[in-house]
C-alpha positions, 0 to 999 in steps of 0.5 A: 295544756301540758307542754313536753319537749320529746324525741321521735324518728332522731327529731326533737321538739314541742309536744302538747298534751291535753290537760286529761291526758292522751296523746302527745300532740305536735306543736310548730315548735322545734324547742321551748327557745322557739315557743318563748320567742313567741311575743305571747307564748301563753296566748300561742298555745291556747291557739293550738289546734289539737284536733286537727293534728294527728298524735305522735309517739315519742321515744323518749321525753326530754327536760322541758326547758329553754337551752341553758335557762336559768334554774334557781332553787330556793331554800328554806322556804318549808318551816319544817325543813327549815327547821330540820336544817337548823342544826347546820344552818339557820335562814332568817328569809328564803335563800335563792341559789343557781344551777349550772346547767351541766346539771339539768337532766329529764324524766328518766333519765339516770342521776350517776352518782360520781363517787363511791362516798358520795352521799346523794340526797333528793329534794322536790320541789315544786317549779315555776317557769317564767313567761315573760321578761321579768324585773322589779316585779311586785307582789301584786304583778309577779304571777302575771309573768308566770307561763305555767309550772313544773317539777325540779328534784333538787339533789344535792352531794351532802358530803361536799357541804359537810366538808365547806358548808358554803361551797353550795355550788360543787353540792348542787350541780353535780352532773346529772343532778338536776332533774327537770320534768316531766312537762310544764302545766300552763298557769291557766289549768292550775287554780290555785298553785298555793294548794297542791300535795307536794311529795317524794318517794324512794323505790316506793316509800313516802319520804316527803309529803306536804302541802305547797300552802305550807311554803313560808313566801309565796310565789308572787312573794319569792319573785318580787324578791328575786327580782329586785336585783336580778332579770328573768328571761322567758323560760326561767325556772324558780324551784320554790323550796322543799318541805322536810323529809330529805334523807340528810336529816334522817336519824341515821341519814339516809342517801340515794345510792345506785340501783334505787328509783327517786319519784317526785309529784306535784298535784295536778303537775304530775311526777317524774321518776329517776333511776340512780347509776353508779358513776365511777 
């Protein structure tokens, strides 16, 4: 099933998708908060109904998350990027960084760029949401706490960490930085998540192609980790890294700027395209 969070006649809510598309389906869910309160949240949507429900038309679809979810990414979990990155800095194992939730936007929605030198960098990354309360996890746990996966398009402000290199957080959560979307895919219709095209394109053109078999730790590896010292809350999302390609490690670099259109795709999960606006 694919799950959106949707817009229509001025109410906001959970709609469902068949896996093969079509129309967008009503849920009893008024948010993701409401679905994930849910003592099974997977078991309550393989209890939809879809039949028995008339389609709706959303004017628009909106993040599909919990509201203020936790977002982590992960860096340097591509070897490729990894090693494009290398001349600015080196990772001996995945490093997990938090958004600020000001951050977060959905499909289609615009990423303003605040500033006239801001150099406004895209990375896709494939995402998962976790379904369950999740701590000291195992690898050979992890993926039973996994709901179903999505899509974070990572963009960053790369001037900010030429001038700090670890001022991270000003880099990565910029307003409007963080585009979620375009649903979530529930765990069960993807068979194996270690094998899907993962991809990004500037207005068009191929910048990012790879393979999520090509990830350095895999899922189950990134939330054993993750979970040694931290608590994950059904709803929570994990970016899982992103492959080589961004615009930062282009010679001569090459940055969003406003009128362009960024697309990110995950095979089998979908792909979400965002406009650029100028924000000054």
């Amino acid at each position: 099933m694919r799950l959106v969070r949707f817009k229509a006649a001025g109410q906001i809510g959970v709609g469902a998708i068949p896996i093969a598309g079509g129309d967008v389906y009503p849920t009893p869910w008024a948010s993701f908060d409401e679905l994930f309160a849910e003592p099974d949240p997977l078991a309550a949507v393989a209890a939809l109904r879809l039949d028995t429900q008339a389609p709706i038309h959303p004017e628009r679809l909106l993040s599909p998350v919990v509201y203020r979810a936790q977002v982590i990414l992960t860096g340097g979990n591509y070897a490729d990027h990894a090693a494009e990155a290398s001349s600015i800095i080196r990772v001996s194992e995945p490093v997990f960084l938090p958004f600020l939730w000001g951050a977060v936007i959905g499909p289609d929605d615009a990423i303003v760029v605040p500033a006239p030198d801001t150099q406004t960098d895209y990375e896709v990354q494939f995402a998962v949401v976790i379904g369950r309360t999740a701590r000291g996890l195992s690898e050979e746990n992890a993926m039973d706490y996994v709901f179903g996966y999505t899509i974070v398009n990572d963009v960053s402000a790369r001037e900010v960490t030429d001038r700090e290199r670890y001022q991270v957080t000003l880099s990565k959560s910029v307003d409007t930085f963080t585009p979620v979307g375009p649903h979530i895919v529930t765990r069960d219709e993807i068979a194996d998540p270690h094998a899907l095209g993962i991809a990004s394109y500037l207005n068009g053109e191929v910048r990012q192609t790879s393979s999520t078999a090509d990830m350095t730790v895999r899922i189950e590896g990134l939330l054993a980790m993750l979970t040694r010292t931290v608590t994950l809350y059904p709803g929570d999302i994990l970016a899982t890294g992103t492959p080589g390609g961004v615009g930062y490690f282009r010679t001569p670099p090459e940055f969003m700027a406003p009128g362009d259109a960024i697309t990110v795709e995950v095979e089998g999960v979908g792909r979400m395209t965002n406009r650029v606006t100028q924000g000054w």
